[in-house]
N, C-alpha and C positions, 0 to 999 in steps of 0.2 A: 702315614697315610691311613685313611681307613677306607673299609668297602662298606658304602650306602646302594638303598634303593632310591629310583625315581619311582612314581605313583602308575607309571606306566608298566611295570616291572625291569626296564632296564637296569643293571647294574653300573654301578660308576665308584671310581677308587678318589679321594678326595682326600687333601693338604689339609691336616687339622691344623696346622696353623697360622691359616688364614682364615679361621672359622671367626668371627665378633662376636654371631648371636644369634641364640637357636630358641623359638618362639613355636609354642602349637597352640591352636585354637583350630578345629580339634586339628587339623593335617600340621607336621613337623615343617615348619621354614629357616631353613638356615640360610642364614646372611654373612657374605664373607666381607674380608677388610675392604675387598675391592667395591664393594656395594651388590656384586651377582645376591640374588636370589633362588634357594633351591629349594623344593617342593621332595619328601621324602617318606614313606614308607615308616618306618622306624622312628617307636617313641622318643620324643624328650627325652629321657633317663637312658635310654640305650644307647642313643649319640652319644651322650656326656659319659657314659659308662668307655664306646669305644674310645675318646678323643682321651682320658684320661689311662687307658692301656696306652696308647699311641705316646703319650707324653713320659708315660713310666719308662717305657722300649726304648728314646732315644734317651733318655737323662733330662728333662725338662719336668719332669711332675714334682721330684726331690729338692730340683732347685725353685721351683714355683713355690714351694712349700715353706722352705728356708727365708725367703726373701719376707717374709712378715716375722719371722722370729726375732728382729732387733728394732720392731716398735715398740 
């Protein structure tokens, strides 16, 4: 889980993975597998910065990593 901003300054705790795809033009829009759309505070790079500690913490970042090592 990571903790984001809404634009409004609420905080909200969020399932990184169910994140697809995170787009700024300039505001941060993350799009999850479900189709929601979220509007957030925190750059591009910071997201991807948290969601990729959140993958290390549970064991998915090592095996995400592994998994191209036998192309």
């Amino acid at each position: 889980m990571i903790a984001l901003t809404k634009l409004n300054g609420d905080s909200f705790i969020l399932n990184a993975i169910y994140i697809e795809q995170i787009q700024s033009n300039p505001d941060t829009m993350i799009t999850t597998t479900q189709g929601k759309k979220l509007l957030v505070k925190e750059q591009e790079e910071i997201v991807v910065k948290k969601i990729k500690r959140f993958y290390r913490e549970v064991g998915l970042f090592r095996i995400a990593g592994q998994a191209g090592d036998d192309d």
